[in-house]
C-alpha positions in Angstrom: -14.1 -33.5 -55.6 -16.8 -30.6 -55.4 -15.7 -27.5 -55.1 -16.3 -23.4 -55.0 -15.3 -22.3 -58.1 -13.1 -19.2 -58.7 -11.7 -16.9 -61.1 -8.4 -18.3 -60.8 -9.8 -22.1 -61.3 -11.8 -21.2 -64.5 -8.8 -19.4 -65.8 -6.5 -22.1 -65.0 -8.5 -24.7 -66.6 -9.2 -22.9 -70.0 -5.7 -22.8 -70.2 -5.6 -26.4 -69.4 -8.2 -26.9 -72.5 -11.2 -27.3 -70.3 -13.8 -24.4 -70.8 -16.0 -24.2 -67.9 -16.5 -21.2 -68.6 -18.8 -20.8 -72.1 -22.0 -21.9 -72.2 -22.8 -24.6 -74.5 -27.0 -24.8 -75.1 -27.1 -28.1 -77.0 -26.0 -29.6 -73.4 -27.7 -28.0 -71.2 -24.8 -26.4 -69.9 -25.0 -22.6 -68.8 -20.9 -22.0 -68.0 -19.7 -21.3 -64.7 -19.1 -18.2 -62.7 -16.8 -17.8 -59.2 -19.0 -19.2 -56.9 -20.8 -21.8 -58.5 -20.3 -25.4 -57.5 -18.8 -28.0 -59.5 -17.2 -31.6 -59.7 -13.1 -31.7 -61.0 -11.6 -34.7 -60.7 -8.4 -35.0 -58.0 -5.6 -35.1 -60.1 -6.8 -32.0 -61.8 -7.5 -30.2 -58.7 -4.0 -31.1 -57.4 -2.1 -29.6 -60.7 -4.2 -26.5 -59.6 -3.3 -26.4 -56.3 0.4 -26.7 -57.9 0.0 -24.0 -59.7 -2.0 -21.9 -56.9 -5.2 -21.8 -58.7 -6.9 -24.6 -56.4 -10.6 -23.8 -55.9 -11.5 -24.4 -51.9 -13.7 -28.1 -51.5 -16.8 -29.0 -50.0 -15.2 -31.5 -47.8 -18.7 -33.2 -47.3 -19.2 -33.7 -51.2 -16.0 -35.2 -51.9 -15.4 -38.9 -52.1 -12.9 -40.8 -49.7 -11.5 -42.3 -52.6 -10.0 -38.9 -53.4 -7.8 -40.1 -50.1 -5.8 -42.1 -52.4 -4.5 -38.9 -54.0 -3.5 -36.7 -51.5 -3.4 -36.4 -47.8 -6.6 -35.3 -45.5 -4.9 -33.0 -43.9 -4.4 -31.1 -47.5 -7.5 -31.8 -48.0 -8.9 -29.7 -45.1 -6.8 -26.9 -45.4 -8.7 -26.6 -48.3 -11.7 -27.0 -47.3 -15.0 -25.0 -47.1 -17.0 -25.9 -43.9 -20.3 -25.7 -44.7 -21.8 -27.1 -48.2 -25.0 -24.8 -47.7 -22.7 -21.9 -48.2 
């Protein structure tokens, strides 16, 4: 799932263990800020959205398989129109 990331995401997911947030320069990887765009996988998204920390989805960059998971109609209430945002 590709999604818009917020503030409430990032936090969510460093207290999940997942820092998205620090850099780390020996991979390339600059951290994330609200805003940026990033791939979570659907289960994790869905304890988010549990948890009302979901980050909104670029319905157009997300895989049908993610289907299997949850419902389309979740799915577009969730959603963010346009992925040139």
């Amino acid at each position: 799932m590709c999604v818009k990331v917020t503030e409430e995401f990032l936090k969510f997911s460093l207290n999940r263990g997942n820092d998205l947030i620090t850099p780390v320069p020996e991979y390339d990887f600059p951290g994330l800020k609200p805003g940026d765009r990033w791939c979570v996988c659907a289960l994790r998204w869905q304890e988010a959205l549990h948890e009302g920390a979901a980050a909104p989805l670029f319905l157009r960059a997300t895989h049908e398989a993610t289907l299997k998971y949850m419902s389309r109609s979740l799915l577009e209430e969730h959603g963010v129109d346009d992925f040139e945002e």
